[in-house]
C-alpha positions in Angstrom: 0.0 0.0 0.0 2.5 2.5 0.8 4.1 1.5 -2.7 1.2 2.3 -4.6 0.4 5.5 -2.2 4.1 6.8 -3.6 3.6 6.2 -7.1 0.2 8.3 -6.9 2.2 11.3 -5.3 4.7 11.2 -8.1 2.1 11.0 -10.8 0.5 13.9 -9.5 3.6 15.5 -9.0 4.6 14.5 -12.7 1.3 15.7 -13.8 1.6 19.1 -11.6 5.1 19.8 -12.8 3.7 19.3 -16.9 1.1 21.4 -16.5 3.1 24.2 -15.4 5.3 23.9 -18.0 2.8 24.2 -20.6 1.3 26.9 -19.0 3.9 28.7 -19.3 4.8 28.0 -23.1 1.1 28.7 -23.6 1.4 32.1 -21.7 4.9 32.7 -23.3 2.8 32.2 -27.3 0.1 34.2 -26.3 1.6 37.5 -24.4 5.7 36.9 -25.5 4.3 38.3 -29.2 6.0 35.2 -30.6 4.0 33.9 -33.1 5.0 29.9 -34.1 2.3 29.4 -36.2 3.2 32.0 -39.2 6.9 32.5 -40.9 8.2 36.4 -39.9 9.8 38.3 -42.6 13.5 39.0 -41.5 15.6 42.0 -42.7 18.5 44.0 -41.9 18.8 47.3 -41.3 22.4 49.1 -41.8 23.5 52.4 -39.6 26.4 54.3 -40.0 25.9 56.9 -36.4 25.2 55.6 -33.2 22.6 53.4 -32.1 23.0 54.4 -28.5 19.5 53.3 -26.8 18.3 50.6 -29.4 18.4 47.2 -28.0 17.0 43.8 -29.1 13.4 43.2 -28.5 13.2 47.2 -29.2 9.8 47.6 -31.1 9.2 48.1 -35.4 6.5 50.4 -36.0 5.2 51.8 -38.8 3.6 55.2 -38.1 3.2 53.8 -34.7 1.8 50.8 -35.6 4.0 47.7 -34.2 4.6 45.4 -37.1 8.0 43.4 -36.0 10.8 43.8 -33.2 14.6 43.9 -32.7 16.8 40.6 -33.0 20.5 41.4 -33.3 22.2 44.1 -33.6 26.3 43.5 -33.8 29.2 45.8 -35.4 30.9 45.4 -38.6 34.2 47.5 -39.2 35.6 47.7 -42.7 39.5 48.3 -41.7 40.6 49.3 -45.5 38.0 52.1 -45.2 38.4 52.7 -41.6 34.9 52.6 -41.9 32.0 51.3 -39.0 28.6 49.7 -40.0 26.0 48.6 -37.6 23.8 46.2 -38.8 20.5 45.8 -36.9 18.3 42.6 -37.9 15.1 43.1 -37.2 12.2 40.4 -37.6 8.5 41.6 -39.3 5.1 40.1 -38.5 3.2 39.1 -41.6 -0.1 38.9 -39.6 0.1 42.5 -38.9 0.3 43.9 -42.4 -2.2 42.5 -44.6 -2.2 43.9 -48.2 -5.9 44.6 -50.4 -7.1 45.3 -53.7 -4.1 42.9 -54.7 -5.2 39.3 -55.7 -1.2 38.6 -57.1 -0.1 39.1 -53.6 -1.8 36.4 -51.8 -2.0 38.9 -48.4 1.1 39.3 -47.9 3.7 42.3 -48.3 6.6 42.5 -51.2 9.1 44.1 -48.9 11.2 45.1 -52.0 8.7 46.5 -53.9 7.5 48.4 -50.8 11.4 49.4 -50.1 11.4 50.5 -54.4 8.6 53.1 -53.6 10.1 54.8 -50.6 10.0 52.5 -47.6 13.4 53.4 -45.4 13.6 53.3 -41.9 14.9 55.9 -38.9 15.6 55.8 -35.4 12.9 57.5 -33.0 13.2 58.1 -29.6 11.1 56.6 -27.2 11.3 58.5 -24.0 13.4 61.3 -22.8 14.1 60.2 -19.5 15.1 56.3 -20.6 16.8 57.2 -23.7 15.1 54.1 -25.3 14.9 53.9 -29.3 13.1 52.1 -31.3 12.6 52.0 -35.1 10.2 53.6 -37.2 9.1 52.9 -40.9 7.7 54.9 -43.3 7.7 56.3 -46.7 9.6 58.6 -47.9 9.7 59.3 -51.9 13.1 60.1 -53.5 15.3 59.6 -50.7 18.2 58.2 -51.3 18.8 54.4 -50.7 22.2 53.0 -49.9 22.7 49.7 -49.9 25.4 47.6 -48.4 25.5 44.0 -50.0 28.6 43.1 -48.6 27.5 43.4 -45.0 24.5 41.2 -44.8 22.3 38.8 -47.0 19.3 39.6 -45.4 16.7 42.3 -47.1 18.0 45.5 -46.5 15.6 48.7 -45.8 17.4 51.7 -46.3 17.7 54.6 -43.7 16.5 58.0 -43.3 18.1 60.5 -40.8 15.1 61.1 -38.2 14.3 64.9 -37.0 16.1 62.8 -33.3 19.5 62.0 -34.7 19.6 65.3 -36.7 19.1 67.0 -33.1 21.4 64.6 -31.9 24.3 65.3 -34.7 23.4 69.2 -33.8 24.1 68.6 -30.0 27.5 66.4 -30.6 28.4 69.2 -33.3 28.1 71.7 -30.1 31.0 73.4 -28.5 30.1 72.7 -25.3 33.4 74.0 -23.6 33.3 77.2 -25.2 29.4 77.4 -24.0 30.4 76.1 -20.4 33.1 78.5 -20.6 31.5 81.5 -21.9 28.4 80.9 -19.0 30.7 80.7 -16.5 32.0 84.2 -17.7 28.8 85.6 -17.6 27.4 84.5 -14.5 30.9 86.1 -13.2 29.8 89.2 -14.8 26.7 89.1 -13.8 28.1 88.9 -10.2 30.3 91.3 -10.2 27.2 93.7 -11.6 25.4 92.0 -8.5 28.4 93.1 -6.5 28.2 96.6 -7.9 25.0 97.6 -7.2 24.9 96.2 -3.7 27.7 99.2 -3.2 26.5 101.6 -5.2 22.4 101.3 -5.2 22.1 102.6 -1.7 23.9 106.2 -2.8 21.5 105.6 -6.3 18.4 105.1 -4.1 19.0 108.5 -2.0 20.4 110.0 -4.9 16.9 108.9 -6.2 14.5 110.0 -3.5 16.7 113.7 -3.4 15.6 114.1 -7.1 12.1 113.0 -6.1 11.4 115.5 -3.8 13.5 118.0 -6.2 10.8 117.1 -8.8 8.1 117.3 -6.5 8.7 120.5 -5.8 9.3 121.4 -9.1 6.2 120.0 -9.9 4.3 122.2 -7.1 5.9 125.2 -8.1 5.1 124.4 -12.1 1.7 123.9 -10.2 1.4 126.9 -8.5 2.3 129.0 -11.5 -0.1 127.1 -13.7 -3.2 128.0 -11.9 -2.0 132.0 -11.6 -1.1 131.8 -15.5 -4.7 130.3 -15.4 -6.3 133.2 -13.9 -4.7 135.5 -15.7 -5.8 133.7 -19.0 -9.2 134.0 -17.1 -9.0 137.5 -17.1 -7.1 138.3 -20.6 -10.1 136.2 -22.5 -12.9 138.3 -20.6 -11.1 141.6 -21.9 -10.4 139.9 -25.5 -14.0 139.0 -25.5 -15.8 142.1 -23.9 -12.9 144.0 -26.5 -14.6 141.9 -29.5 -18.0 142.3 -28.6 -17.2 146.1 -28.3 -16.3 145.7 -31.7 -19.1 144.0 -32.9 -21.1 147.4 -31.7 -18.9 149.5 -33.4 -19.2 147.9 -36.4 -23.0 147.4 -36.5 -23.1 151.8 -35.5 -20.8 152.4 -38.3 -21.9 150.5 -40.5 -24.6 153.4 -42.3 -21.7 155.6 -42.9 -20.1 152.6 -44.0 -22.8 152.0 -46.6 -23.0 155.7 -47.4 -19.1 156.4 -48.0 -19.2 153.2 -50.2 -22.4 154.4 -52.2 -20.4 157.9 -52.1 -17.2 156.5 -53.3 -18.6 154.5 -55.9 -20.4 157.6 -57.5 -17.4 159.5 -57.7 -15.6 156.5 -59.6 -18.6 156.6 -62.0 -17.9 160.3 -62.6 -14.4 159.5 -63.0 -15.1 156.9 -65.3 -17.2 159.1 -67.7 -14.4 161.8 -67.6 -11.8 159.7 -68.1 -14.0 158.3 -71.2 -14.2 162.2 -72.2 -11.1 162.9 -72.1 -9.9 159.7 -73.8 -12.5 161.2 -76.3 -10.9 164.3 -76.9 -7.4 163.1 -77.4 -7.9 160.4 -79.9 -6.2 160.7 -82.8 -9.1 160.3 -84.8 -11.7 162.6 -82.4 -12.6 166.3 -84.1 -12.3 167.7 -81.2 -8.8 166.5 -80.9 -8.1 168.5 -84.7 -9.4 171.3 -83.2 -7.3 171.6 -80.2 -4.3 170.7 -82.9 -5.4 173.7 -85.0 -6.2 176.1 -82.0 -2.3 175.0 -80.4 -0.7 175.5 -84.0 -2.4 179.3 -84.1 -1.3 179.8 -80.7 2.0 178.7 -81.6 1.9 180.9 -84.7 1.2 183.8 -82.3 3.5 183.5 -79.7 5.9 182.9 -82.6 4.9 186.6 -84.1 4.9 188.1 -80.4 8.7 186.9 -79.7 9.6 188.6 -83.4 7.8 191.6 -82.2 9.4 191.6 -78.9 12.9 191.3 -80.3 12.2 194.1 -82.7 11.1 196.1 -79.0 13.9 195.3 -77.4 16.2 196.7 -80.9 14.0 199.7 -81.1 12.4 200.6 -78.0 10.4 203.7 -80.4 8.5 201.3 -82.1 6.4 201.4 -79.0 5.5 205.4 -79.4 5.7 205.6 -83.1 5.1 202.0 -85.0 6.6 200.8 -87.6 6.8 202.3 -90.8 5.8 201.3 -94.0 
């Protein structure tokens, strides 16, 4: 009896230990994302700058969807060229790309033809405070492809420098010395202004408040001869006011003999007018009362002409006076 009681332990032991163990490989297919039931699509992926926090079982994505993972990454360095290449397998899921409106494809992807039309892949970062990377795929038409045969046999997909290892080139391509340096000199500088104006922004802050008060005072007395210049003001626009409605009297008294020195005046440049027509009357050429005033000067001329003859025989013969000429 205590034979058989043994063998029954074991057994269940046996049976205990083998059901745990596929438990586990059951719990390791369905949340490990291995899938042995479908072939995965391997390819290799070739960088040239630093991987730094990519590691395998790092996730694939394509535009954020997870199609594959991580499984090697090692170091290849060609010593003629002095050149390093990283090559990073990674393995794609089939089951999570299915292609449509193709019947030649049979579901699945053609990673070359994809990798023809633009597909390359790029390094994104993960998180800022882990540093993790993974790698992203996506499209991107007319970049350039490089491949590198001689480094793996595997499919390759060609890279594309991510906006993160631009900004990451940028930062390495930093003088960070100088910076360090040049902050340290201005935080010294900035001390020593620190240091200054402890010393010197007591004396500033009275020399402050004395030019307060100074403009306070200022300010009263600018105050002060404001509202006198405001009276006065007061008083000059009564004056100019009681002056202009003075004025306005005036003008409204005088402004009969106003009318009556204009009727006046314009009368008398009538009456010029109409001499100034008669005389322009009388000494056209062409007027008859201009030929008479010709004919009457030429017989006055003709006289005075005979009375300076006579007055020169006079002055010969003073006798002519008592006793004439003779004939």
């Amino acid at each position: 009896m205590a034979n058989d009681s043994g063998a029954a332990r074991q057994t269940i032991v046996g049976l205990f230990v083998t059901g745990g163990i596929a438990l586990s490989v059951l719990a390791f297919i369905f949340f490990g994302n291995t899938n042995f039931f479908s072939r995965n699509t391997r390819a290799v992926i070739v960088f040239q700058d630093s991987v730094a926090g990519l590691s395998v079982g790092a996730p694939v994505t394509f535009r954020g969807v997870r199609v594959g993972a991580v499984d090697k990454i090692t170091l290849r360095y060609n010593q003629s060229t002095n050149v390093p290449y990283i090559p990073v397998e990674i393995s794609l899921d089939p089951g999570q790309v299915h292609v449509i409106d193709d019947p030649t494809s049979s579901g699945h992807i053609n990673l070359p033809e994809v990798i023809a039309h633009g597909l390359r892949a790029e390094q994104n970062l993960q998180s800022f405070v882990t540093g993790t990377v993974s790698i992203n795929l996506d499209f991107f038409p007319g970049s350039p492809a490089p491949f590198h045969p001689e480094i793996s046999s595997l499919i390759e997909i060609p890279t594309h420098v991510s906006a993160i290892q631009k900004m990451k080139e940028t930062l390495s391509d930093l003088p960070l010395k100088e910076l360090a340096s040049n902050a340290n000199d201005a935080v010294l500088s900035i001390r020593d202004v620190a240091e200054k104006l402890n010393t010197q922004f007591p004396a500033l802050v009275a020399s402050l408040e004395e030019s307060s008060k100074d403009s306070q005072q200022t300010l009263k007395a600018a105050t002060a001869a404001i509202n006198d210049l405001h009276g006065k003001l007061n008083v000059t626009l009564l004056d100019i006011d009681r002056l202009m409605q003075t004025g306005n009297t005036q003008l409204r008294d005088r402004g009969a003999d106003l009318h009556a020195t204009l009727t006046s005046a314009t009368r008398t440049a009538d009456e010029a007018r109409k001499t100034l027509e008669n005389v322009e009357s009388i000494i056209s050429p062409r007027s008859v009362n201009r030929d008479n005033l010709d004919s009457a000067l030429r017989d006055i001329a003709t006289a005075a002409a005979s009375l300076r003859g006579f007055a020169s025989d006079v002055e010969r013969n003073p006798q002519l006076l008592l006793m004439g000429r003779r004939q």
